[in-house]
LOGU-794435 format. One record per residue: x, y, z of N, C-alpha, C in turn; residue in one letter. Coordinates in steps of 0.05 Angstrom, whole numbers, plus 5000, padded with zeros to 4 digits. Layout:
REM residues N
XYZXYZXYZA;...
//
This chain:
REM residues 392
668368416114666468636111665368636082X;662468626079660968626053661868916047X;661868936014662169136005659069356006X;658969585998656169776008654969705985X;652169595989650469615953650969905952X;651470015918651270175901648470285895X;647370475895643870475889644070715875X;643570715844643171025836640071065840X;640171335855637271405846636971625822X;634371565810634971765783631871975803X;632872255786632072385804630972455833X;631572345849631972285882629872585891X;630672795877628473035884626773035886X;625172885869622072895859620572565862X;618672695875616972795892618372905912X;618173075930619273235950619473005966X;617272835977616872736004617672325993X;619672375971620572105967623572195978X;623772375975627272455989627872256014X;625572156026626872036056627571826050X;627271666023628871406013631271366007X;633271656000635971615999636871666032X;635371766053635971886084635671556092X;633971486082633971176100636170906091X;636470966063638370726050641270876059X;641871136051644771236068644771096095X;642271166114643170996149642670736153X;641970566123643170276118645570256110X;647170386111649270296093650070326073X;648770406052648370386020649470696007X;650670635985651770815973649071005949X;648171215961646771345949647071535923X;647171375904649771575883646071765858X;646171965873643472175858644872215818X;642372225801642272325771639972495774X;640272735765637572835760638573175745X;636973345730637873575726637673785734X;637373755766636973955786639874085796X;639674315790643074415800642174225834X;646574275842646574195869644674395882X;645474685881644474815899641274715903X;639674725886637074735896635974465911X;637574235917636974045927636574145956X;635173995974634574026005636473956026X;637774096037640273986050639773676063X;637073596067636873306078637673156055X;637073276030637673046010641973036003X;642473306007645073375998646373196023X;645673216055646673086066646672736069X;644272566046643972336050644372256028X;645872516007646872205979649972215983X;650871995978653471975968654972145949X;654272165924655072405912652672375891X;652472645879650172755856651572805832X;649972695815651872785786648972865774X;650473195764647873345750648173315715X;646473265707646773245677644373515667X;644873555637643573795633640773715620X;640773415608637473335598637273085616X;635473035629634472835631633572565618X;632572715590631472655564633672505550X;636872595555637872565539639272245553X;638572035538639571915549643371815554X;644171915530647771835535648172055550X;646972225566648872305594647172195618X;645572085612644771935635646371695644X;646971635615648371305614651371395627X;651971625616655071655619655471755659X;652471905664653071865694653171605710X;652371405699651871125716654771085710X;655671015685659070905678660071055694X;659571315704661371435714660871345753X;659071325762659171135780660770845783X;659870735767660570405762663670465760X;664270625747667970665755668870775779X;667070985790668371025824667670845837X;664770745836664770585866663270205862X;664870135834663969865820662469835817X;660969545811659169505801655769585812X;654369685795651969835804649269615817X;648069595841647569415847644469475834X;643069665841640169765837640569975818X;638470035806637070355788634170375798X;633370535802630270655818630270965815X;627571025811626671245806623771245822X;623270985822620371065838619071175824X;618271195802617471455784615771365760X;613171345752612471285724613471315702X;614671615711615271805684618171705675X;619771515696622971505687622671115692X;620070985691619970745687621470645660X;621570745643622870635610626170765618X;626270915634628771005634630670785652X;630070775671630070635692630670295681X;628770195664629369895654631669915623X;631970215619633870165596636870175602X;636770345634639370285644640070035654X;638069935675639469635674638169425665X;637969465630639069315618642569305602X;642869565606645569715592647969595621X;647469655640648669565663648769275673X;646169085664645668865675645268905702X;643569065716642069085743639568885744X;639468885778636968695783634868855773X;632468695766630468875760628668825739X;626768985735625269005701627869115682X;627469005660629069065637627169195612X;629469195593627269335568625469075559X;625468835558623768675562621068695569X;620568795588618568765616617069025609X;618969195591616369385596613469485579X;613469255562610969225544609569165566X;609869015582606868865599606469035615X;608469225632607969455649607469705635X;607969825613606270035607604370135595X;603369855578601769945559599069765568X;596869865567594669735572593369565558X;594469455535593369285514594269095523X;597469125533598268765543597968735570X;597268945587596068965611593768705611X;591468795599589768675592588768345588X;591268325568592568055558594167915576X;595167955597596367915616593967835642X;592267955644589867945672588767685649X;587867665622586167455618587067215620X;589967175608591366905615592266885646X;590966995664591366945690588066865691X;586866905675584066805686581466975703X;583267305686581467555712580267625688X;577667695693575067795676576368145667X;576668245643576968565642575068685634X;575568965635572569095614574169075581X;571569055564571968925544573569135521X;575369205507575969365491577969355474X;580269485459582469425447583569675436X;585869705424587569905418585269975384X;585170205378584170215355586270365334X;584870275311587370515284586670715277X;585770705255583570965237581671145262X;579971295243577371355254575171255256X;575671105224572970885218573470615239X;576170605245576770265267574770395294X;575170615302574270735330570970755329X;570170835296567070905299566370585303X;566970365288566270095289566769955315X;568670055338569469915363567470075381X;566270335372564870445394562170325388X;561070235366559470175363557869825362X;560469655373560369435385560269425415X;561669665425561669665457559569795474X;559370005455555970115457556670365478X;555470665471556770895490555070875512X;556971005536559671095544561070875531X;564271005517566170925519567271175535X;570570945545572571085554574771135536X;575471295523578171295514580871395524X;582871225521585771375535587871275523X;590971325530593071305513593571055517X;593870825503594770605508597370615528X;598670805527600970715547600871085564X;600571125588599771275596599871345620X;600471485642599471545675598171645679X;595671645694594171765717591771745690X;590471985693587472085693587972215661X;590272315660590872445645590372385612X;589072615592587872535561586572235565X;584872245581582172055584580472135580X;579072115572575472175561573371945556X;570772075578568571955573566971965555X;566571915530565371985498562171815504X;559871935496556971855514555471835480X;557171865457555271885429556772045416X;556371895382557271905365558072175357X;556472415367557372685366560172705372X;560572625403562672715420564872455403X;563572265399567072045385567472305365X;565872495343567172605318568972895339X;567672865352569473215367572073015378X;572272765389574072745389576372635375X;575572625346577572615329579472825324X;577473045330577873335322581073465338X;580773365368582273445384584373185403X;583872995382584872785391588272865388X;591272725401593372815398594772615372X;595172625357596472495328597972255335X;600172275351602572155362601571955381X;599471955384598271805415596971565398X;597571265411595771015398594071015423X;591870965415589570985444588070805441X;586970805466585470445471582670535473X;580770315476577770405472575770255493X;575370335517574170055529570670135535X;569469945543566369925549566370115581X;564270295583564670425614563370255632X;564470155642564170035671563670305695X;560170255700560270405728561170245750X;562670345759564370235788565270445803X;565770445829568970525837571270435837X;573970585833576770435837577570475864X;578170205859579170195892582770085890X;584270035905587070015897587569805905X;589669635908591669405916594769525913X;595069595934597669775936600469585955X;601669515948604469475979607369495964X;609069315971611769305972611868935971X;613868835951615168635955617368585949X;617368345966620968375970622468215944X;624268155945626768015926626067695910X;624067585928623867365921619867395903X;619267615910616667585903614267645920X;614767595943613267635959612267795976X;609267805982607868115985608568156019X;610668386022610768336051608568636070X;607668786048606169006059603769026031X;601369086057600369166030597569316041X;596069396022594869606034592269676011X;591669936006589269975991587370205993X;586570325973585770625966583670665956X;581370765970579170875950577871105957X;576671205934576771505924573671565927X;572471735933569971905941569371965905X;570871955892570171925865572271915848X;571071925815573171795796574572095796X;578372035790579072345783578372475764X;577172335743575272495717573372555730X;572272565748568972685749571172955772X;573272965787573273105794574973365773X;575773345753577573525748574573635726X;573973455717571173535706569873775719X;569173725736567173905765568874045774X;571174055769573274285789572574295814X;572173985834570773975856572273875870X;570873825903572173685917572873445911X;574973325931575173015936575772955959X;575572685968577972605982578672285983X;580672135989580771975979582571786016X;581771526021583471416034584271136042X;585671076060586870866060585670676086X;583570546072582670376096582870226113X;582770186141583669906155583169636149X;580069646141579969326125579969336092X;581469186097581169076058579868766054X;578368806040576868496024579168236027X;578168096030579967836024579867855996X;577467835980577167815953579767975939X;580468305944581668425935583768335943X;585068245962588068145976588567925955X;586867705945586767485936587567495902X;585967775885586367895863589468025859X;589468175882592068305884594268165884X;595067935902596067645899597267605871X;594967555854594967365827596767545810X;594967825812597368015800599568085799X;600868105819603768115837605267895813X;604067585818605367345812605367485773X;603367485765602467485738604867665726X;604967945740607268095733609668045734X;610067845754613367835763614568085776X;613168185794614368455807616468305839X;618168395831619768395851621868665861X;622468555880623068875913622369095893X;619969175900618569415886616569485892X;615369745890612369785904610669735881X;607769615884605869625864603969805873X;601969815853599169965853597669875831X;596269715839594669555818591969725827X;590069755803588569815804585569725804X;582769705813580969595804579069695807X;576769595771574069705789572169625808X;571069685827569369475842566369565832X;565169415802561969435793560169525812X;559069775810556969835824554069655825X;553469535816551469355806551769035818X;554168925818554668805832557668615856X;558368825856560468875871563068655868X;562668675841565468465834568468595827X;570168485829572168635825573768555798X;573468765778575368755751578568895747X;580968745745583168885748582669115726X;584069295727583969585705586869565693X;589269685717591169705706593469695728X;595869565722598069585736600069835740X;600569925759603270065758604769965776X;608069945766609669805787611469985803X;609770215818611670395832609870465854X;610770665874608370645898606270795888X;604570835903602771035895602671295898X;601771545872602871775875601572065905X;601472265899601272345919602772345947X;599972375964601872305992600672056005X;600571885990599971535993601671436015X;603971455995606271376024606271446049X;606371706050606371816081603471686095X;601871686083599971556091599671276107X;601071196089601970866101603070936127X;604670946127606271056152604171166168X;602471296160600871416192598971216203X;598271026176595570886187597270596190X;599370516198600870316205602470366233X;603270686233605570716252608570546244X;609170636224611370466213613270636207X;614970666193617270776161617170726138X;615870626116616270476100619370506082X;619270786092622370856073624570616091X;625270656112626470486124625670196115X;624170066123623769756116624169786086X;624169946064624269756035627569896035X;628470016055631970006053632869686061X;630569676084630869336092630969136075X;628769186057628069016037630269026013X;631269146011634269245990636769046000X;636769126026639969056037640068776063X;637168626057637368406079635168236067X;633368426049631268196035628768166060X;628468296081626968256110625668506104X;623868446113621168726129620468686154X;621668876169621468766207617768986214X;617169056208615369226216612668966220X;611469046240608368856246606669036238X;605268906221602669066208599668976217X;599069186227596569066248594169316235X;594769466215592369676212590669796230X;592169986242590670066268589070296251X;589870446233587370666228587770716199X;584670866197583770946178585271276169X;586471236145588371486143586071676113X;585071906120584572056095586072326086X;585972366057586672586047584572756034X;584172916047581073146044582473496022X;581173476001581573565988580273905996X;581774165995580474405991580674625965X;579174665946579874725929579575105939X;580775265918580975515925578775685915X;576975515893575075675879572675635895X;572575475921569175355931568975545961X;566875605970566475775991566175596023X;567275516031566875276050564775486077X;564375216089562975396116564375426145X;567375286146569875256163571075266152X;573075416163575875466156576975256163X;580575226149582075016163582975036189X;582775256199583475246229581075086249X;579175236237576775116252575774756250X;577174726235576674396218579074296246X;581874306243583674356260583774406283X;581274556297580874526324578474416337X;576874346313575074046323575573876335X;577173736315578673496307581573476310X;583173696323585273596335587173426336X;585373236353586872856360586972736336X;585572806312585672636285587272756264X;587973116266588873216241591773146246X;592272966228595772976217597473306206X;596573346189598173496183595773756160X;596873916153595274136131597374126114X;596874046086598874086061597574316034X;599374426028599574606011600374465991X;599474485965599474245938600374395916X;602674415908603674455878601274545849X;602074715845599674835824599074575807X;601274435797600674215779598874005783X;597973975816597173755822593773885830X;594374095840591574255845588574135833X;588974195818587074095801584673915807X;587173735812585573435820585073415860X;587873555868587773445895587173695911X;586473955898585774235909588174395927X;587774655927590574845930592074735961X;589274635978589374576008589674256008X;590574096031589673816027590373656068X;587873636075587673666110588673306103X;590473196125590372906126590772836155X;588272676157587172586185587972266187X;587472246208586971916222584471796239X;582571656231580671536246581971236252X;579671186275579970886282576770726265X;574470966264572870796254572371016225X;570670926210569870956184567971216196X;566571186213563871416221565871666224X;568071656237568371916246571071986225X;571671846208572671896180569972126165X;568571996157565872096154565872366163X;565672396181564872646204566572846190X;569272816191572273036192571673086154X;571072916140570073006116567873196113X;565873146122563373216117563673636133X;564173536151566673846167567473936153X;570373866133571873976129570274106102X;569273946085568973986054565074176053X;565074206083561574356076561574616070X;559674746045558874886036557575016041X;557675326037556075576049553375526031X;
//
């Protein structure tokens, strides 16, 4: 009898709807040992009933009780096989434990090329992928001289960074001096040329040896800067066909990174002008939101289940045939629609998945409401949008 892989998850809570990854690796087998600084009580009894045991620490931040909860695993139930968080925010945490542990995995090594977009960059060119043109800057005077080689729009953002977030579109020399003004001190920030495009995604799972055994792909009705800008709608989804082109890009990147059993989300722009595709930026975790569940609807799969698979056999049994088109339709609370969600809901019926209620934090971007449907074709994707999101 093999012994049970060991798997800490560091905060296992968060995201709410990642909880079904310790429910699925517990009914593999696997010893689900939770870190996070959520008392027991407030955990979800699905989660209380699918870890092994939880060890609450009082910082997260702090890393020697983080360390001292893993030792303290590694002495009840030996050697620690995985660390995962799934998480952007606990990626540096995550590679500093196993390197302290010696776990499979990214180490503190690995994570210049995955967080910071300067060696992002440097990384897509020695693979031979075209980027938008830019670089980390110093001073004020380095930023007035890089904006003025790249020519406005620039983009500016934190060289090492998640999401949308302290990004700015700067259009002239006015707006670069306001943004010295309100720029954050502590932050090294990068400077690139604006590329009109849309982003579109390269999203899956690979397994142990490297290889892409799911994969998939995301694009957005617009950039999340133009929506938090506009305090407007969106919606954003996961299509049945994907480009070869982009499968082929996505490919190179996978290899380029060295990502193994892990979810990616590579990013890209696709040039409005002429429809080429420029990598942007990597993240090596799934994609945020409710991406995941998504997969799952427009596959008919588990994914939580198969990457337990992918943990404890190195296999992905699931056939991926992309039967539909999955969207997430954004309702914000400040706009006057001309249907209600019920009425959107009893249109469309046979296509509405589910009605989600969205965390104040996320609002913003993804609105207080968020309808997620399933088409088989793109037109009547179209339709359940154009429904849901119309204006009095």
């Amino acid at each position: 009898m093999s012994k049970s892989l060991n798997f800490v998850m560091i905060s296992p809570h968060f995201p709410t709807n990642f909880e079904t990854f310790a429910t699925r690796m517990k009914e593999c087998g696997i010893n689900t040992l939770g870190i996070a600084d959520a008392p027991y009580d407030q955990l979800s009894d699905t989660l209380k009933a699918s870890l092994t045991e939880y060890y609450r620490v009082d910082d997260m931040e702090d890393y020697d009780q983080v360390y001292r909860a893993v030792g303290y695993f590694a002495h009840k139930y030996g050697r620690i096989d995985r660390i995962e968080s799934h998480n952007e925010y606990w990626l540096e945490l995550d590679a500093k434990l196993r390197t302290d542990f010696n776990v499979f995995g990214y180490k503190n090594d690995d994570m210049l090329a995955i967080k910071t977009k300067a060696q992002m960059k440097e990384i897509f060119r020695k693979t031979g992928l075209k980027v938008a043109q830019g670089r980390v800057f110093g001073d004020d005077d380095d930023a007035r001289k890089l904006a003025k080689s790249l020519k406005f729009p620039v983009i500016i953002k934190p060289n090492s960074g998640v999401g949308a977030s302290d990004t700015y579109k700067i259009k002239s020399a006015v707006e670069l001096e306001d943004f010295f003004g309100y720029k954050n001190p502590n932050i090294e920030y990068i400077m690139e040329e604006f590329i009109d495009g849309d982003i579109v995604t390269f999203d899956g799972l690979v397994d142990h040896d490297g290889n892409i055994v799911f994969h998939s792909s995301l694009e957005y009705s617009e950039a999340v800067l133009d929506t938090v800008e506009k305090d407007g709608d969106m919606f954003y989804y996961v299509p049945r066909k994907i480009s070869p082109e982009l499968v082929e890009l996505g490919k190179k990147c996978v290899e380029a990174f060295n990502v193994r059993e892990r979810f990616f989300h590579f990013e890209f722009f696709r040039v409005k002008k002429t429809g080429e595709l420029l990598p942007l930026e990597i993240n090596c975790r799934p994609p945020g939101g409710l991406t995941i569940d998504m997969w799952n609807y427009a596959n008919d799969f588990d994914v939580f289940l198969e990457y337990a698979h992918v943990v404890t056999e190195n296999k992905f049994y699931a056939n991926i045939t992309h039967p539909w088109n999955v969207v997430y339709i954004s309702r914000k609370a400040n706009q006057n629609y001309v249907n209600s969600i019920d009425e959107v809901c009893r249109k469309f019926g046979d296509n509405i998945i589910s009605v989600q209620t969205v965390p104040g934090v996320f609002a913003k971007v993804m609105g207080e409401h968020g309808i997620l449907a399933r088409t088989e074709t793109m037109e009547q994707l179209r339709e359940i949008v154009r429904f849901a999101q119309a204006k009095q």
